[in-house]
C-alpha positions, 0 to 999 in steps of 0.5 A: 500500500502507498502513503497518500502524499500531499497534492492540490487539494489534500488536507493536511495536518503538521506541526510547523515552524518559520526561522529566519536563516539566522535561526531566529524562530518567528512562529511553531506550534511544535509545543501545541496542537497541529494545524490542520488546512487544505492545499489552496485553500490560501491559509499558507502562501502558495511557495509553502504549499509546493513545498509540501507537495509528495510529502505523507505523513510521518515525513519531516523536512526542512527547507528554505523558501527565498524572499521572492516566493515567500513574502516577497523583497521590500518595496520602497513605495511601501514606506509613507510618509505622514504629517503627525496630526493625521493621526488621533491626537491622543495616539501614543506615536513611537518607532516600533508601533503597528498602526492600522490604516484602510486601504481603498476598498476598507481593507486593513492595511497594517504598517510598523512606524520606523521614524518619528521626526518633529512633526513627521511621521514614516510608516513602512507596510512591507510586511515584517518579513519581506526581504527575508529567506524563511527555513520551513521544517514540518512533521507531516502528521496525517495527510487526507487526498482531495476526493474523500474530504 
């Protein structure tokens, strides 16, 4: 008998983590309950889901996903700049803080304030962790094939 092995459509559970390539951990659930989700479903960007694909349970891999196919390079038409009274005057501004703002069809567009001079104010909405190689590792747990779910 063969392992059912991830595809289009295929649901999947694993335990995950993303490092940077300096080994920096940003996110696992290694200490907690698996995810579960199914191929296309557009819960995982479309890089780490190839990734996965003619993995079955059981199997672990790790593997390096470029800037380009995960969250993309940063773009320098992402760092705005604003006037400090385009925000409430009673918002506590510093560097560091994630501020949310509603892009033109009132979508929530977050973006990191990297500076604060006098009255301006520099807001940077690539995301965290563009420009960055990311290490996937994954533990397959159980893989379900896209007819029988």
């Amino acid at each position: 008998m063969t392992s059912v092995v991830i595809g289009e459509g295929s649901q999947v559970t694993l335990h995950f983590a993303l490092r940077l390539t300096t080994g920096e951990l940003i996110d696992s659930n290694f200490d907690g309950a698996p995810a579960t989700f199914m191929v296309g479903d557009g819960n995982l960007l479309p890089a780490f889901e190839r990734a996965l694909f003619g993995l079955s349970a059981g199997q672990q891999k790790t593997m390096t996903i470029a800037a380009e196919q995960g969250f993309g390079q940063r773009n320098p038409n992402n760092i705005q700049h604003f006037k400090r009274g385009q925000f409430a005057s009673d918002m506590p501004l510093e560097v560091g803080l994630m501020v949310s703002f509603a892009d033109a069809q009132n979508m929530e567009l977050p973006g990191v304030v990297k500076s604060i001079a006098g009255d301006a104010v520099t807001i940077d909405f690539n995301h965290p962790l563009a420009g960055c190689s990311i290490e996937f590792e994954v533990h397959i747990l159980t893989v379900i094939p896209a007819a029988t779910h």
